[in-house]
C-alpha positions in Angstrom: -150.9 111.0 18.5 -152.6 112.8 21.5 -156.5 113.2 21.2 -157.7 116.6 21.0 -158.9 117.9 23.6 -162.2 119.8 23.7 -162.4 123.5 24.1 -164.0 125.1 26.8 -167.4 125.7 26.3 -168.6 129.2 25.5 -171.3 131.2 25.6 -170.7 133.9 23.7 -169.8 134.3 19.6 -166.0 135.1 19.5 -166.7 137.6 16.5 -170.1 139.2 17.5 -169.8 139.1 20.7 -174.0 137.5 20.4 -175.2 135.1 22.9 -175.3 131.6 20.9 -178.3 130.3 20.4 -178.2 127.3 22.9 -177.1 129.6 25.7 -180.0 132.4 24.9 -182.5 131.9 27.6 -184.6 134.3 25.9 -184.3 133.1 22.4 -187.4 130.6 22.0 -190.0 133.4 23.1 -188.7 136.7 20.7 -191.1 137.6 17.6 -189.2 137.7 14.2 -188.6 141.7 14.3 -186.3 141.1 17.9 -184.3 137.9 16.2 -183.6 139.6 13.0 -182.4 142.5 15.9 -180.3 140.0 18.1 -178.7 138.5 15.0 -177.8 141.7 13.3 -173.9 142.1 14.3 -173.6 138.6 12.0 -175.2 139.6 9.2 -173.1 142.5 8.7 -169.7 139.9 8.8 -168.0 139.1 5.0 -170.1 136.6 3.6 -168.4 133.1 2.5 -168.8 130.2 0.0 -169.9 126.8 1.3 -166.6 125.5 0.7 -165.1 128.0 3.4 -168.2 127.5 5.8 -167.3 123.2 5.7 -163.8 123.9 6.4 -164.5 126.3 8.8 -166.6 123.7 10.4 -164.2 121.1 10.3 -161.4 123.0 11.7 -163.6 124.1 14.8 -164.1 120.2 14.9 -160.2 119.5 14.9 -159.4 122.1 17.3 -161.8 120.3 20.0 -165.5 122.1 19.4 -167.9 119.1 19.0 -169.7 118.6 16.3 -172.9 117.5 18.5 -172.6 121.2 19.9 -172.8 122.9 16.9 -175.7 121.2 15.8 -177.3 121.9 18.8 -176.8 126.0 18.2 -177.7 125.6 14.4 -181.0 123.7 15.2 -181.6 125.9 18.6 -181.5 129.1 16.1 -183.7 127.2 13.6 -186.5 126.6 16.2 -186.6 129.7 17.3 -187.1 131.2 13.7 -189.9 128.9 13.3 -191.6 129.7 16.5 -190.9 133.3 15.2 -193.0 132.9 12.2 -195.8 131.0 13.2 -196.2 133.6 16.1 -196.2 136.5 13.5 -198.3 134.6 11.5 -200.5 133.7 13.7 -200.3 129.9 13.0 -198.7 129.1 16.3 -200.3 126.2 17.2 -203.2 125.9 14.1 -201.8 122.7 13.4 -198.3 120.5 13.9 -195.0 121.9 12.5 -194.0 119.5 9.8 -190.0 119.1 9.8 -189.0 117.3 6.7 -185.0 116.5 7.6 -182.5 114.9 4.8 -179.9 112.1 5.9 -177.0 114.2 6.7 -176.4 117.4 9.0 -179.2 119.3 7.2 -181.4 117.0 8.6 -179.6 117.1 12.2 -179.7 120.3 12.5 -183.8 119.5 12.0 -184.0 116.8 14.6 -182.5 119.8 16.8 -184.7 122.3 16.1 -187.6 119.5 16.3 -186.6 118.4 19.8 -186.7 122.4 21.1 -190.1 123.2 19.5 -191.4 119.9 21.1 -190.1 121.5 24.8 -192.2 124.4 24.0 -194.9 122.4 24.0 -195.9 122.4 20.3 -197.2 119.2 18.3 -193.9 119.0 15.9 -193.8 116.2 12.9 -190.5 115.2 11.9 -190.0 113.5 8.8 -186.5 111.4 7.7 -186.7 111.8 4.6 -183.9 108.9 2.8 -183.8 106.2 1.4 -181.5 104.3 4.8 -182.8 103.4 7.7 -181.0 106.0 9.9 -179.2 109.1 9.3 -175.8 108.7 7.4 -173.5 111.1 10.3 -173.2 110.2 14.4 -174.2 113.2 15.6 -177.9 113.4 13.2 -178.3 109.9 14.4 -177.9 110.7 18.3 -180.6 113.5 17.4 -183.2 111.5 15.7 -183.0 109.2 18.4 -183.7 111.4 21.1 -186.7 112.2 19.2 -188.2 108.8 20.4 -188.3 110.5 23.8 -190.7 113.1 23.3 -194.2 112.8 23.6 -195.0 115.8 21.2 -193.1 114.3 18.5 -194.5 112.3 15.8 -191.5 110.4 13.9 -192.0 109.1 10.2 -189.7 107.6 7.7 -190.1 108.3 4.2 -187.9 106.3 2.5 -189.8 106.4 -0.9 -192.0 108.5 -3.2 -195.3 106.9 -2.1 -194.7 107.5 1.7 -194.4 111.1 1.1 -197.4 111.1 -1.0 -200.1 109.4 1.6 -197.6 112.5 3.9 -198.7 115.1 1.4 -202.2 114.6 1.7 -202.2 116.4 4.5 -199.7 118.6 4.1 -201.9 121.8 4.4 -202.5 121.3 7.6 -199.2 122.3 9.0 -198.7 125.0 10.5 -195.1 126.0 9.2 -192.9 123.5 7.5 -188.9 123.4 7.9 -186.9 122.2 5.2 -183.8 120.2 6.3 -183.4 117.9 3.6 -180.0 119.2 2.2 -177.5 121.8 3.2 -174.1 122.1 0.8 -174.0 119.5 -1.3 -176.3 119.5 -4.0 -175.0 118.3 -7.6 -177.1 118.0 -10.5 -180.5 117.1 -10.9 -182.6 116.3 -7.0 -183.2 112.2 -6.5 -185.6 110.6 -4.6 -187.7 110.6 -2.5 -185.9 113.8 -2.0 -187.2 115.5 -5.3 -190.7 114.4 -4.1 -189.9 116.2 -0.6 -189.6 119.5 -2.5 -192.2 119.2 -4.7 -194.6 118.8 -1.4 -193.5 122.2 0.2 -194.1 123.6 -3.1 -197.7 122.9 -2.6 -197.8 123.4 0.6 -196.5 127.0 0.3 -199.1 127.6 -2.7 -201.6 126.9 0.1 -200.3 129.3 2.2 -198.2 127.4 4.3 -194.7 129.0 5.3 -191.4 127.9 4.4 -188.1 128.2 7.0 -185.2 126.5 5.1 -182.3 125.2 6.8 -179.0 126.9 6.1 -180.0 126.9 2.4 -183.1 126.2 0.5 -182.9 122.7 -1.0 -181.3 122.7 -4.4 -180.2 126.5 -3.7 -176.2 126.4 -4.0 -174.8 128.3 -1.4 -171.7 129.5 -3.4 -173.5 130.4 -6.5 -176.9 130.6 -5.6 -177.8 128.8 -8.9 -180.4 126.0 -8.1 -181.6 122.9 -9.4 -185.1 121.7 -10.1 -187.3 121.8 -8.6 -186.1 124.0 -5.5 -187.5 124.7 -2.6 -188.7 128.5 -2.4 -188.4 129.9 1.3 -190.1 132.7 3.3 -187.3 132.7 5.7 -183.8 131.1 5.3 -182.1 130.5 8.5 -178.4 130.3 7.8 -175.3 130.1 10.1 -172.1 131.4 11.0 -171.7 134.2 8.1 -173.4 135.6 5.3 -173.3 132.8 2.1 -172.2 134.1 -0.9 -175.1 132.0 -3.0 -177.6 133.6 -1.1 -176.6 137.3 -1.9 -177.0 136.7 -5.6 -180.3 137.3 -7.4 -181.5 133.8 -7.8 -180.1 133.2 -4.4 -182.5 135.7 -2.9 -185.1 135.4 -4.3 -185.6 131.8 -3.5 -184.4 132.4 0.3 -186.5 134.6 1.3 -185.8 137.0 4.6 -182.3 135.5 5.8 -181.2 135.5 9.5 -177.5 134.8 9.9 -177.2 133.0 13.2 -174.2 132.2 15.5 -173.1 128.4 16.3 -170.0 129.4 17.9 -167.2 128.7 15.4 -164.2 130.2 17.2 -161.6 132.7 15.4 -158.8 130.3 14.8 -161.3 128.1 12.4 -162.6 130.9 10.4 -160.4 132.2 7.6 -162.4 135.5 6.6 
């Protein structure tokens, strides 16, 4: 069997026609108003269930789109929404940007978005938040290790309850916190030291502190938009490719907050509208 060989890399979103987020040389310096305005083409495409946005994934995987580059447009899009918010805020730069990341590509996609806010020169603390010593997929891994390199960043592992709670203590200091602990595949009831994750944006948003979720908010299905508890509650949802069915429903919404639909590049013959 012949490997497959990678596609040529582009720069553009086959269905929008929008610059992806990686390629955007503008991208890291727009308030929220011009992102929710470059995004808009992709908000307006038919929205899909998580289990059509995984296969979707995978098949742009099979047909030679890495993985590594896609999680470099989702967490490129991610750090630019942050950035967004703390400008419009006016928190940009009243205190580190706390990135609390999961084991899988949730959490990737954090390390990503981590890495650009760090080469903007902000004070970024990323958080792994699990139970194993490194992130479960390759391409997460290669991310959180590339963390090591920047002087901005401050890496922690939280691999039980009591490390986030010495965390948590100062948890209002942040200036915006990202939640990247899980994406699509939430079942049942949240474990930890995930469950304690949550429950320390929960009181960091009742302090005022803002929320950007990562795709979903954790313990938000993205098919159904019914959530476990507790569940993270979001000012701004940053999802990817197309609209999510889960969070068009009531629940959904309300727990997402604003959503921008982003780009990562996913060409036409992997997406099945």
């Amino acid at each position: 069997m012949s490997a497959t060989l990678p596609v040529a890399h582009v720069t553009t979103d086959p269905r929008t026609g929008i610059t992806l987020p990686a390629e955007d040389p503008e991208l890291l310096t727009l308030g929220l108003r011009d992102l929710v305005k470059r995004w808009a083409a992709a908000k307006d495409l038919p929205p899909m269930a998580a289990e059509a946005m995984t296969g979707a994934d995978r098949r742009a995987q099979a047909i030679g789109v890495p993985g590594a580059r896609l999680m470099e447009q989702a967490g490129t899009a991610v750090a630019a929404a942050v950035r967004a918010v703390a400008v419009d805020q006016g928190r940009l730069g009243h205190g580190p940007i706390l990135v609390l990341c999961g084991p899988g590509n949730n959490g990737g996609d954090g390390f990503v978005a981590a890495r650009r806010l760090a080469h903007l020169g902000l004070s970024v603390v990323v958080v792994f938040v699990a139970p194993e010593a490194k992130p479960r997929t390759h391409d997460a891994g290669v991310n959180w290790d590339r963390l090591a390199n920047e002087p901005t960043v401050t890496r922690i592992h939280a691999a039980s309850p009591r490390d986030l709670a010495i965390l948590g203590q100062g948890v209002e200091k942040a200036s915006v916190i990202v939640d990247a602990l899980l994406g699509t595949g939430v079942r049942g009831a949240l474990r930890d030291p995930i469950r304690t994750a949550v429950e320390m944006i929960q009181r960091a948003a009742e302090g005022g502190v803002p929320v950007v979720a990562v795709d979903t908010p954790t313990a938000v299905d993205l098919t159904s938009g019914e959530a476990s508890q507790p569940a993270v509650r979001a000012d701004l949802t940053v999802t990817f490719h197309r609209p999510k069915t889960g969070l068009l429903t009531r629940r959904g919404a309300a727990l997402a907050g604003k959503v921008l639909v982003a780009p990562i590049g996913i060409p036409l013959d992997a997406d099945r509208a």
